[in-house]
N, C-alpha and C positions, 0 to 999 in steps of 0.2 A: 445678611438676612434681616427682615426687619423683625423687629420684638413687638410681641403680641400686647394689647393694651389692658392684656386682664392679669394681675398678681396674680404670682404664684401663694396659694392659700394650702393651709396646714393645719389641720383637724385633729387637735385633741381631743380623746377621751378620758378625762380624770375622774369622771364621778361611775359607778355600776348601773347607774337606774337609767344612764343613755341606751344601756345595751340592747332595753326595749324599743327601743328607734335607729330600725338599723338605716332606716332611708337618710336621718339626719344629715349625714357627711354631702350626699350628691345636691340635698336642699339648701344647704349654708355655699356648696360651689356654686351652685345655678345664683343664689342671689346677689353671690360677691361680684358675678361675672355680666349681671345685669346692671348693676349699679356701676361696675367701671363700665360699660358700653355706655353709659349713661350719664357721665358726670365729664363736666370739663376738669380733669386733673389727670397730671402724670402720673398712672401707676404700671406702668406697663414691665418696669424692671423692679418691679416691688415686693416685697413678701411680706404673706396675714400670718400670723398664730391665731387661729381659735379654740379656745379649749371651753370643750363642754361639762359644767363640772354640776356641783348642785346648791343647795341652799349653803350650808356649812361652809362650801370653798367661797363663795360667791360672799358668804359675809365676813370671811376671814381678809380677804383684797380689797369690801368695803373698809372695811374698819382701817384695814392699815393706811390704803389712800386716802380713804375721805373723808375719815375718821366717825363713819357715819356702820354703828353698831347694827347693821340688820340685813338680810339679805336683799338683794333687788334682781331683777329681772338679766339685766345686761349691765355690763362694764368694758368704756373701750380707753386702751393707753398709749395715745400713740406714740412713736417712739420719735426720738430726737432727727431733725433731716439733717444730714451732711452740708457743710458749706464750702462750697470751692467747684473746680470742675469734676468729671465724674472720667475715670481713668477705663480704656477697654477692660483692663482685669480685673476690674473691681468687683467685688461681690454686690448682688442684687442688694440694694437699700432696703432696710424695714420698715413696711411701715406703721407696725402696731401690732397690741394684741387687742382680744376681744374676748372676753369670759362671758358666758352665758350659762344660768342656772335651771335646773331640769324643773325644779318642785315649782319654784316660784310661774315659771314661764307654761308649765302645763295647766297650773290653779287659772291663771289670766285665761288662759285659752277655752277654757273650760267655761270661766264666769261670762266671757263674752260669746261663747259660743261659737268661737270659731278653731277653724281648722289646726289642727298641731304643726301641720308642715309651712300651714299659710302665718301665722305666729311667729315661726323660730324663722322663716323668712324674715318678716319685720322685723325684728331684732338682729338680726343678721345684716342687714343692710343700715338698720337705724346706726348698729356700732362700725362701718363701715365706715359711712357721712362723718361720725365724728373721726375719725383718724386721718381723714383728707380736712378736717378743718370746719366741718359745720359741726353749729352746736345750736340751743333753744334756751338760753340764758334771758331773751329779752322776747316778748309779743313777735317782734317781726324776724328774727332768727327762728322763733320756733317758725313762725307759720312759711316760711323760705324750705325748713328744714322737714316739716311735715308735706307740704306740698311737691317735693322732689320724692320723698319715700310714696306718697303715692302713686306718681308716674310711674317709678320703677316697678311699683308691686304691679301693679294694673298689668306692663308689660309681660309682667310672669301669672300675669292670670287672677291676679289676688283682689280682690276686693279693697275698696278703701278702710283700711282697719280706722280711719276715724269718724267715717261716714257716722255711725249710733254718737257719737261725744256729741254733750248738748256744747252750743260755742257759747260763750261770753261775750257779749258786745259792749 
């Protein structure tokens, strides 16, 4: 039987203030599953952690990782890949987790006026990209890595969330 190209993804809720978004869990599937339709990379025998937590957790994982004291939006970690061949009985490979903060990500959604579900999409796929390997460290990484989350959003309907950014030339 062949295996399907979309991880299997897993939806934490650690924080209470998710409770009021109960669609959250079906919007963070829809995006993981458009971005693997979407990316040249093996995840097909893969598995996401996403835990949705809030400001506090989200700066408690800043600080420890990145030693950077404050809450942010999203955090993705991806996990170590296996080297060697990959045996029938192996358990599905991981390939990351993904923290996303409630207060932080509703304030952005809010300030730019956009949609809540269309928001934790884009964050949802932004920390996706990074655990297959993109990241925005340099001018043309980011604009590689924002030009892919737009296709994907667009495909799910979303508006370009950079479209309002004045650009720098």
């Amino acid at each position: 039987m062949p295996q399907s190209p979309i991880p299997t993804t897993e939806v934490i809720v650690a924080a209470e203030c998710w409770q009021d978004q109960p669609d959250a869990e079906d919007v963070i599937h829809r995006a993981i599953n458009a971005a693997a339709d979407m990316v040249d990379a093996d995840v097909g025998d893969a598995e996401i952690a996403v835990m949705l937590t809030d400001d506090s957790g989200i700066r408690t994982l800043n600080s420890n990782w990145r030693g950077i004291d404050k809450p942010t939006n999203v955090l993705s970690f991806p996990a170590l890949q296996p080297t060697g061949p990959r045996g029938d009985d192996d358990a599905p490979r991981m390939l990351g987790d993904i923290a996303i903060a409630y207060e932080t990500m509703r304030r952005e959604a809010d300030e730019e006026q956009k949609p809540f579900d269309h928001h934790l999409s884009h964050l949802t796929v932004h920390g996706f990209l990074h655990l297959i390997g993109y990241d925005h460290e340099t001018e043309d990484e980011a604009e590689e890595m924002e030009a892919l989350e737009t296709e994907i959003l667009a495909h799910l309907g979303i508006p370009d969330p950079y479209a309002d950014r004045e650009r720098i030339n």
